[in-house]
C-alpha positions as CSV (number, residue, x, y, z in Angstrom):
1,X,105.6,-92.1,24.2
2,X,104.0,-93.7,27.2
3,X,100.4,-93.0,27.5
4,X,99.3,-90.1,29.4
5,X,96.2,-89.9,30.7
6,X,94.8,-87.2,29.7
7,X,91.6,-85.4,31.8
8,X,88.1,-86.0,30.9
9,X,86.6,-82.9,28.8
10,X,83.5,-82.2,30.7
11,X,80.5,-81.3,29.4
12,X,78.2,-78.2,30.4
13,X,75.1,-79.7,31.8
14,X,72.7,-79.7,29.2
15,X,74.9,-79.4,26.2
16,X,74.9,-82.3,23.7
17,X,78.0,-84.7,23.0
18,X,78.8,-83.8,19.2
19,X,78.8,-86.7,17.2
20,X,81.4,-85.4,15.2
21,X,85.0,-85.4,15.6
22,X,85.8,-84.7,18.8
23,X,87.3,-80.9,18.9
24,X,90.3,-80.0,21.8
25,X,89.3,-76.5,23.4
26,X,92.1,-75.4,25.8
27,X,90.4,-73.7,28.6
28,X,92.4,-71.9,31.4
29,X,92.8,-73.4,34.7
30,X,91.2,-71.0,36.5
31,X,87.9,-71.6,34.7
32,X,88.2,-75.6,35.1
33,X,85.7,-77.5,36.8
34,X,83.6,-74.4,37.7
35,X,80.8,-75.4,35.4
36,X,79.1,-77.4,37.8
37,X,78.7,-74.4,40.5
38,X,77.9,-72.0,37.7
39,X,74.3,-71.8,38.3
40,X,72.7,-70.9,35.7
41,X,71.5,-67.4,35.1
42,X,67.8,-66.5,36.6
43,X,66.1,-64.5,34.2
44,X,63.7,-62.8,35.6
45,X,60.5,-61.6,33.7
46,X,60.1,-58.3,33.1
47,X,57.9,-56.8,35.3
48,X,54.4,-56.1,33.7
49,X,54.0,-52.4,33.5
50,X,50.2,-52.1,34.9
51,X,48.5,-49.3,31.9
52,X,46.1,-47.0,33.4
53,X,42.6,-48.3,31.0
54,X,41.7,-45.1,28.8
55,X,38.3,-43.8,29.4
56,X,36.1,-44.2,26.5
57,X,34.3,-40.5,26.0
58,X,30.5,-41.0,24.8
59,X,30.0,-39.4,21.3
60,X,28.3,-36.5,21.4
61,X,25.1,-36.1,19.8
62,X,25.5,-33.3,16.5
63,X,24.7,-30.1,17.6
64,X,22.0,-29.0,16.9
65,X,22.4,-25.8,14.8
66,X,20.1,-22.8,16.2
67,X,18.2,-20.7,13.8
68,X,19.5,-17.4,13.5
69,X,17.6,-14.9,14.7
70,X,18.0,-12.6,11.7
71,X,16.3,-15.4,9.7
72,X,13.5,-15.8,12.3
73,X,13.1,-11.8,11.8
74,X,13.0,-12.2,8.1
75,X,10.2,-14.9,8.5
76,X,8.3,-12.9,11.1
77,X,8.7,-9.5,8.8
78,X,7.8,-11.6,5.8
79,X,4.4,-13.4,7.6
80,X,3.4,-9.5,8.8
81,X,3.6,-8.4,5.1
82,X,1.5,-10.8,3.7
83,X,-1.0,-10.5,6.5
84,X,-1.0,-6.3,5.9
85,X,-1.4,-7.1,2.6
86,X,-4.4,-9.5,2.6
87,X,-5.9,-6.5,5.3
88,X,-5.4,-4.0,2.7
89,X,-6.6,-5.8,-0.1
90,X,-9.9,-6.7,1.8
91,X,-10.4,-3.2,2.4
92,X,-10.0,-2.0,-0.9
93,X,-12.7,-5.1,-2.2
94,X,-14.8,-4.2,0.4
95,X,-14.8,-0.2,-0.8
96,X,-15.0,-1.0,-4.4
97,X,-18.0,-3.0,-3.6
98,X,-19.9,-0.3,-1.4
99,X,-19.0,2.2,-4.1
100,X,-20.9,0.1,-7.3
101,X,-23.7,-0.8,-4.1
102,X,-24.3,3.2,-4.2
103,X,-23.4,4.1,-7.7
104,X,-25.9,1.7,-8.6
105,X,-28.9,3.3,-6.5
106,X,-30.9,6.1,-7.8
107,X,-30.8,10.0,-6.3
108,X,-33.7,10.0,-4.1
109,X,-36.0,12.9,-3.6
110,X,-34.9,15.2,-0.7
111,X,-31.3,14.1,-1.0
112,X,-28.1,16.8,-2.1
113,X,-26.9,15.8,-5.3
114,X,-23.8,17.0,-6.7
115,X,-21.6,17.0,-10.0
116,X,-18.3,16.0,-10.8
117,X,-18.3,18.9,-13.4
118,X,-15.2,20.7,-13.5
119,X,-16.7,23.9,-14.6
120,X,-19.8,23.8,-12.3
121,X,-18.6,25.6,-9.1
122,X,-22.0,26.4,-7.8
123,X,-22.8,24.7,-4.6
124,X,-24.8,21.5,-4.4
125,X,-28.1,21.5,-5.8
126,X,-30.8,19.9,-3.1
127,X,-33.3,18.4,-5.6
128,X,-37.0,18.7,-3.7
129,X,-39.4,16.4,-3.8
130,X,-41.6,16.4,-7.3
131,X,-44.3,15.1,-8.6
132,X,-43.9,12.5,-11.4
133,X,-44.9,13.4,-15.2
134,X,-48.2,11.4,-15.6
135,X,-49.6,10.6,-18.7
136,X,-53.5,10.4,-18.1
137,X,-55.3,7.5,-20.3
138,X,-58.3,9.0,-21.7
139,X,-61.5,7.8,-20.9
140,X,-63.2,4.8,-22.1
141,X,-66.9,5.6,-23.6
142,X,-69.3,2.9,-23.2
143,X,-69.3,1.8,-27.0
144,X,-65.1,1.3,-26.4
145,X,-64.1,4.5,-28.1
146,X,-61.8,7.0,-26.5
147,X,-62.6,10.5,-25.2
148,X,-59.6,12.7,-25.6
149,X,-59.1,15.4,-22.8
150,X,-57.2,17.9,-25.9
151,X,-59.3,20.3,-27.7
152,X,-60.3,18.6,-31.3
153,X,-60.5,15.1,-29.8
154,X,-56.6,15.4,-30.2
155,X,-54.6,12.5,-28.7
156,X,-51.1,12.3,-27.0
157,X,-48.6,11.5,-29.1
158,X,-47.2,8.6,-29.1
159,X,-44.8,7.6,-26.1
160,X,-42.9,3.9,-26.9
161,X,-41.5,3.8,-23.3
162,X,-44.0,5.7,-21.1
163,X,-41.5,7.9,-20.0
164,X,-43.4,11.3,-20.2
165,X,-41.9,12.3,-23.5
166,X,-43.5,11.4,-26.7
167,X,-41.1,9.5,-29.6
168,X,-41.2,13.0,-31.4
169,X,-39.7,14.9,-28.0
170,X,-37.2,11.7,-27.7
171,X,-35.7,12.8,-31.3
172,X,-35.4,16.8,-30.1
173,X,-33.8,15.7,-27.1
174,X,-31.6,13.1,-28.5
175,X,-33.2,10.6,-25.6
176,X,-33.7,7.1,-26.0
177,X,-37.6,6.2,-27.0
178,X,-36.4,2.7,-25.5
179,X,-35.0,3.5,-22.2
180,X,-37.2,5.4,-19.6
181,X,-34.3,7.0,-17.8
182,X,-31.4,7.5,-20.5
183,X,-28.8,9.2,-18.1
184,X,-29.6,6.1,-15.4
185,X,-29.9,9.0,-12.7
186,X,-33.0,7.6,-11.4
187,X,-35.2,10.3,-13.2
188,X,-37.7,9.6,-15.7
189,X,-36.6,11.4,-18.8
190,X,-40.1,13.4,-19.1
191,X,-40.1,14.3,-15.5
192,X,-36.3,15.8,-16.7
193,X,-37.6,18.2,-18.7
194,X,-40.6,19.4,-17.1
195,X,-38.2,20.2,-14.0
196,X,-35.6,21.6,-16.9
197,X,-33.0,19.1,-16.4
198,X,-30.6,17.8,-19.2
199,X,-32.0,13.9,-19.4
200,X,-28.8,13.2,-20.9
201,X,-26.6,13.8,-18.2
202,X,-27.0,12.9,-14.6
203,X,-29.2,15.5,-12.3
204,X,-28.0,18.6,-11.8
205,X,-27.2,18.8,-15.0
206,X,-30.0,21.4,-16.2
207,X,-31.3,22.0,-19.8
208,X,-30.5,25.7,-20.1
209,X,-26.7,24.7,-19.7
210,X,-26.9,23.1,-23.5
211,X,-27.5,24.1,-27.2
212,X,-30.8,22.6,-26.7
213,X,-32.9,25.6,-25.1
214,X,-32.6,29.8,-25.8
215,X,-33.9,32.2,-23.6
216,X,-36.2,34.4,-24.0
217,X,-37.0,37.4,-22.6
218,X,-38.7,40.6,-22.5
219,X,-36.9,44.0,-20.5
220,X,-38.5,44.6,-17.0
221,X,-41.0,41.8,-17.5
222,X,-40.0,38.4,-17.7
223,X,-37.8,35.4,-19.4
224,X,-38.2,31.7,-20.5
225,X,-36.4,29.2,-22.1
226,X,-37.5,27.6,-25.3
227,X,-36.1,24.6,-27.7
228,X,-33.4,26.2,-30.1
229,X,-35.0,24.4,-33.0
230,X,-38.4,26.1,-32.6
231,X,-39.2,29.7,-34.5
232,X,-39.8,32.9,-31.8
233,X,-41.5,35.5,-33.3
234,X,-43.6,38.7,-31.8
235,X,-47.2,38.4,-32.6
236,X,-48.5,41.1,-35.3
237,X,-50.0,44.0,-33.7
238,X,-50.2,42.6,-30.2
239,X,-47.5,43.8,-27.9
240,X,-45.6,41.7,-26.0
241,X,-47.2,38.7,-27.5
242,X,-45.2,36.0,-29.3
243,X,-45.4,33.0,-30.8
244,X,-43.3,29.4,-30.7
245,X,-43.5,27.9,-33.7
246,X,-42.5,24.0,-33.6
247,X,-41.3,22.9,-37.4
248,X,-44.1,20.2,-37.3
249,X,-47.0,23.4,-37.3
250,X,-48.2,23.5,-33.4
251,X,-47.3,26.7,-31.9
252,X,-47.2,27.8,-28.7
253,X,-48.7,31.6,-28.1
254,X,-47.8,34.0,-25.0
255,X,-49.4,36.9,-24.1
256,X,-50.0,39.0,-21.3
257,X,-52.3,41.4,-19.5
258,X,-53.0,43.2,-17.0
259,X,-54.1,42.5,-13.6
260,X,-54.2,44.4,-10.4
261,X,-52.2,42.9,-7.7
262,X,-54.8,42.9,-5.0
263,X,-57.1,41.0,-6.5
264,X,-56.1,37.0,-6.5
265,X,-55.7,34.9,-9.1
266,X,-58.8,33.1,-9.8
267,X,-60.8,36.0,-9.4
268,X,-59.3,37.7,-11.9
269,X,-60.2,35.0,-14.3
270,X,-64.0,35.0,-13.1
271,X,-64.3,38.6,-13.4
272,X,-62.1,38.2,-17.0
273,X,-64.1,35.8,-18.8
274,X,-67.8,36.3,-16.6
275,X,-69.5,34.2,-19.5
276,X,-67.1,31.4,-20.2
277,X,-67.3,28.0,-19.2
278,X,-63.9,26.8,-19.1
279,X,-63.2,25.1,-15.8
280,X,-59.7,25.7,-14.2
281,X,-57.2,24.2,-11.6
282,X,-55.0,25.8,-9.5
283,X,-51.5,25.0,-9.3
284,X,-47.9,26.9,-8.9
285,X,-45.3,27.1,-11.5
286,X,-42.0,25.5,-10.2
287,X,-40.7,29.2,-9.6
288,X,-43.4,29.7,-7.2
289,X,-46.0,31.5,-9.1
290,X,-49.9,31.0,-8.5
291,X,-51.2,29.5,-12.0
292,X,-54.6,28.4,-13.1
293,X,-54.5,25.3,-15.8
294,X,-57.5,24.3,-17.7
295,X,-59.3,20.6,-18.2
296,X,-57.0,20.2,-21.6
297,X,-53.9,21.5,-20.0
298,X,-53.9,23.3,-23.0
299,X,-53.6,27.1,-21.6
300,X,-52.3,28.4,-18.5
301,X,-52.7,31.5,-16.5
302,X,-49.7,32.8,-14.6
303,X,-49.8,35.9,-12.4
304,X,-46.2,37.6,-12.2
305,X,-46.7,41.0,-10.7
306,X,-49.3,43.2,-11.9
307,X,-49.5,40.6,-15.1
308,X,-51.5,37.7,-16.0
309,X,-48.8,35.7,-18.7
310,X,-51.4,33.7,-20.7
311,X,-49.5,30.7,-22.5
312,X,-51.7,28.5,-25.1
313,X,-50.5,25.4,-26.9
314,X,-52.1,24.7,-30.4
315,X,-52.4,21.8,-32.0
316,X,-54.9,22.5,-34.9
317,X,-52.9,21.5,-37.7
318,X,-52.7,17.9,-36.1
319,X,-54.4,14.7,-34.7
320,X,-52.0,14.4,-31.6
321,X,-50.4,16.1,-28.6
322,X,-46.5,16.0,-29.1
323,X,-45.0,18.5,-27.4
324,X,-47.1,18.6,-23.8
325,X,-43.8,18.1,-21.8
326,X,-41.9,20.9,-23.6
327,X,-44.9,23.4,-23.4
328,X,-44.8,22.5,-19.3
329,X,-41.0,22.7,-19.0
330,X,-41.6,26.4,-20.8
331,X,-44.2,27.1,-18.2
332,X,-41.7,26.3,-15.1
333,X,-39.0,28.4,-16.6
334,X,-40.6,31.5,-16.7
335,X,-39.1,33.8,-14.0
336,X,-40.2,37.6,-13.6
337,X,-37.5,40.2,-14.8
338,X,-37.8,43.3,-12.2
């Protein structure tokens, strides 16, 4: 077979020869020789798509959370509380105090006192200005002995707390012979009972409202009160007259006579007794009646009416003076009966 010559293979530009064995492709006609005006494809990058940039927000600071009005109304309600409380409690410190102040003080002279009695309904008692109980100190002789103002050279009993009741008035009225004032009223106990207030209990409180006085008295002309434990009995043969017998042995006498009206007081005494040299005061009971007292304090002279009451304390059975307070609160309680 004569040779043919057959036509080069060409190669792609770019492609590689293959080492290998040599491979027989059988291309069309039509597609011969048109690798060298193929030109190769363009690619053409892809157009870059320009992206917006994304705002970056700032972070918000956390909220901050209000308080709630409800809870600022509880606070404020709370805060008003306490500070009505704290008033209110001030003011109750502040009354308690004044109250013990005042408790604490005495009743003065000239001052309305009342009770917190239930069964006293009277109105208020105004207590008036008295004179104190005084217990004179007899006088000193020159040689240091004692001169005793009582009939007898009696002395006054003995008083432990100078209160103007002696230790033996203390026991009757169940008083302290320790304490001056034993109700704390601001009342010496012996200036009590001259007056004829209960020392016990705080003034009004009066001595003929207890077991410890009785009256006394005589129809159409007059009443007193006298201690319970002492002994009344009428005078033998003597009208009108009693006696007061204390368990100890004194006594104290009443009588009475008669006086006219016109005439006053002291003259009636100067005309009664023209040779006597007993000396005599003047004074008033605390009822108001015109009243003569001797130098011993020992006898009294007390017109009520058309009467001169006549009331004597004897001591002859003893050294001492014990029941001087009693025989003067006797003397102010005597009233006139009409």
């Amino acid at each position: 077979m004569p040779d043919v010559q057959l036509p080069k293979l060409e190669t792609p530009p770019g492609a590689k020869p293959s080492q290998s064995e040599p491979q027989i492709f059988a291309m069309p006609e039509s597609f011969r020789g048109l690798a060298a005006r193929v030109n190769p494809p363009v690619i053409k990058p892809a157009a870059t798509q320009s992206v917006a940039p994304v705002p970056v927000k700032p972070i918000p600071p956390p909220p901050v959370k209000p308080v709630s009005i409800l809870k600022k109304k509880g606070m404020a309600k709370t805060t008003k509380m306490i500070i009505i409380a704290g008033v209110v409690l001030l003011v109750v410190l502040s009354s308690a105090g004044i109250y013990v102040f005042y408790s604490l003080q005495p009743v003065k002279n000239n001052q309305t006192v009342t009770t917190n009695k239930p069964v006293n309904t009277a109105p208020p008692v105004v207590i008036t200005e008295t004179p104190p109980v005084v217990v004179e100190t007899p006088p000193v002789t020159n040689n240091g002995t004692t001169t005793s103002p009582f009939p007898n050279n009696s002395q006054p009993g003995r008083d432990t707390d100078s209160d103007g009741l002696t230790d033996a008035e203390e026991i009757f009225y169940r008083t302290s012979s320790k304490k001056p004032d034993t109700d704390s009223d601001g009342f010496l106990d012996g200036n009590e009972v001259f007056h004829g207030y209960d020392p016990n209990v705080p003034s009004p409180a009066k001595l003929s409202d207890t077991a410890l006085v009785t009256k006394y008295s005589v129809e159409n002309l007059y009443s007193l009160y006298y201690p319970t434990i002492w002994t009344a009995k009428a005078e033998p043969e003597k009208l009108n007259n009693m006696v007061f017998v204390v368990p100890s042995g004194e006594s104290v006498i009443l009588s009475l006579e008669e006086k006219d009206a016109t005439i006053p007081l002291a003259a009636w005494f100067s005309n009664a007794n023209p040779n006597s040299n007993i000396r005599v005061n003047e004074s008033k009971t605390k009822n108001g009646y015109q009243m003569l007292v001797t130098e011993d304090q020992m006898t009294v002279y007390i017109e009520v009416g058309s009467r001169a009451v006549i009331m004597s304390y004897s001591n002859t059975v003893k050294a001492t003076v014990d029941y001087l307070a009693t025989f003067e609160m006797m003397i102010n309680s005597l009233v006139l009966v009409q």
